[in-house]
C-alpha positions in Angstrom: -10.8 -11.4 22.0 -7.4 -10.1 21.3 -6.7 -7.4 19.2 -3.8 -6.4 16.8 -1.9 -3.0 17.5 -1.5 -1.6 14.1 0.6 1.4 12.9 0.8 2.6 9.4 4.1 5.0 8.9 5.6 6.5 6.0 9.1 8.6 5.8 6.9 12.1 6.5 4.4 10.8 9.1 2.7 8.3 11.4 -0.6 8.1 9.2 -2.8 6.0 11.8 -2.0 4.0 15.1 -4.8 1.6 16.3 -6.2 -1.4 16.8 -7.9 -4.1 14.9 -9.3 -7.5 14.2 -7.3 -8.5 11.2 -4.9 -6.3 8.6 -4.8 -7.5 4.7 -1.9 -6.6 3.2 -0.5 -6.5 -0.5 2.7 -8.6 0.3 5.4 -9.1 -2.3 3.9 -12.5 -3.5 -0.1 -11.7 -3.2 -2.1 -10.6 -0.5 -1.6 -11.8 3.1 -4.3 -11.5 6.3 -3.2 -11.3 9.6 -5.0 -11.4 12.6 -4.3 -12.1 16.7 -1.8 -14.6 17.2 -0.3 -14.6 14.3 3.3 -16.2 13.5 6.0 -13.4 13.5 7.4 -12.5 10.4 8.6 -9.5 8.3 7.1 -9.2 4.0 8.2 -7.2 1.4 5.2 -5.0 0.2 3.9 -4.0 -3.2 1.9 -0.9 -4.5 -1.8 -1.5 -3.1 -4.9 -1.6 -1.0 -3.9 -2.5 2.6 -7.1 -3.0 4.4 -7.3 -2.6 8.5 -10.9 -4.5 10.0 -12.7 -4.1 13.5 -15.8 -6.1 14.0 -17.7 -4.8 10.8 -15.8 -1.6 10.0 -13.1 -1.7 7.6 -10.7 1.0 6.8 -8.7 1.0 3.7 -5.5 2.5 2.9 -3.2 2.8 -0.4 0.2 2.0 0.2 3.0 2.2 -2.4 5.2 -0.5 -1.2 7.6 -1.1 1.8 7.9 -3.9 4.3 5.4 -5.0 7.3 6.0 -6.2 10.4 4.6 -8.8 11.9 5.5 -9.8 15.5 3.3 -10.6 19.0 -0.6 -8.5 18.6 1.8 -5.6 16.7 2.0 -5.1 12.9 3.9 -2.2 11.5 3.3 -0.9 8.2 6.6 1.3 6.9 5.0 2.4 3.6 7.1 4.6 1.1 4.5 6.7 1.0 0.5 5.8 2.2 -2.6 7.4 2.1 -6.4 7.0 3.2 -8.7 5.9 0.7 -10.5 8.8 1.0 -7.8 11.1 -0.1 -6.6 10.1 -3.3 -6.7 12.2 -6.0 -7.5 10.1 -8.8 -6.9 12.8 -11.3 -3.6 13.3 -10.2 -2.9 9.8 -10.5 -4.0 9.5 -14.1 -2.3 12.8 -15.0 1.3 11.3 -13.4 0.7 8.2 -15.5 -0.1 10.2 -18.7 3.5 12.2 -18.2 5.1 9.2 -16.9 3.5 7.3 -20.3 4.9 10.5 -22.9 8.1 9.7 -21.2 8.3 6.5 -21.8 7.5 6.7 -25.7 10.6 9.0 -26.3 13.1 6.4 -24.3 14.2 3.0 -25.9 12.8 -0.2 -24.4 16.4 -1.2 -22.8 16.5 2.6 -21.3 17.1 2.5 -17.2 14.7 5.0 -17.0 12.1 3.0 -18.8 11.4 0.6 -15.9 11.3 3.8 -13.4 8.5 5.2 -15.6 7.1 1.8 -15.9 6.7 1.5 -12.1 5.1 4.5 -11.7 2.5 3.3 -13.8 1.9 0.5 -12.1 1.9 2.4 -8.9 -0.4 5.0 -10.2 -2.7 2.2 -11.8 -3.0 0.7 -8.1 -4.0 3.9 -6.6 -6.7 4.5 -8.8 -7.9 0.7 -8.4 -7.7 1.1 -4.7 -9.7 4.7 -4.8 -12.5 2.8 -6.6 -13.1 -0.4 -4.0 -15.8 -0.3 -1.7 
């Protein structure tokens, strides 16, 4: 059987090239699964677990958003920033959303900076979800 080539990159670094069965992604509008033979296509991606199968291993990966690129046996992953599963620091994640939180009380609702603080959270929140799957 075919397999996908799959490449994982963020602004600092390649994190992993290989290949796999199927990649599940946290697209824009939900998560999306693509295997072999897929239909081309390029997706906006949200903070979340991106998951990367062959046979029965799976690897799992947080990534904070970016696109992916779907095209042939190839899909690209150009992450904002991504990390192995393994690696997050889950007490760094809850201590950026408790300063990102004490920031937030002293701004107005209607503050541009509010939503920036906001999306950390959310980002942050994700990484600690994806550190606890199995």
């Amino acid at each position: 059987m075919a397999k996908l080539k799959v490449e994982v990159v963020t602004p600092e670094r390649r994190l992993v090239q290989l290949e796999a069965d199927e990649v599940i992604a946290p697209g824009a509008e939900g998560l999306f699964g693509v295997r072999p033979g897929h239909a081309p296509f390029l997706s906006l991606l949200q903070a979340g677990p991106l998951t990367v199968k062959d046979g029965a291993k799976s690897e799992l990966y947080f990534v904070a958003g970016g696109f992916v690129e779907v095209g042939g046996q190839n899909v690209r992953v150009l992450a904002d920033s991504a990390q192995p599963q393994k690696e997050i620091d889950t007490a760094a994640a809850k201590k950026r959303i408790g300063e990102a939180d004490e920031k937030l009380k002293a701004l107005e609702v209607t503050d541009p900076k509010a939503e920036a603080l906001r999306d950390t959270i959310r980002r942050e929140q994700k990484r600690i979800e994806v550190a606890a799957m199995k």
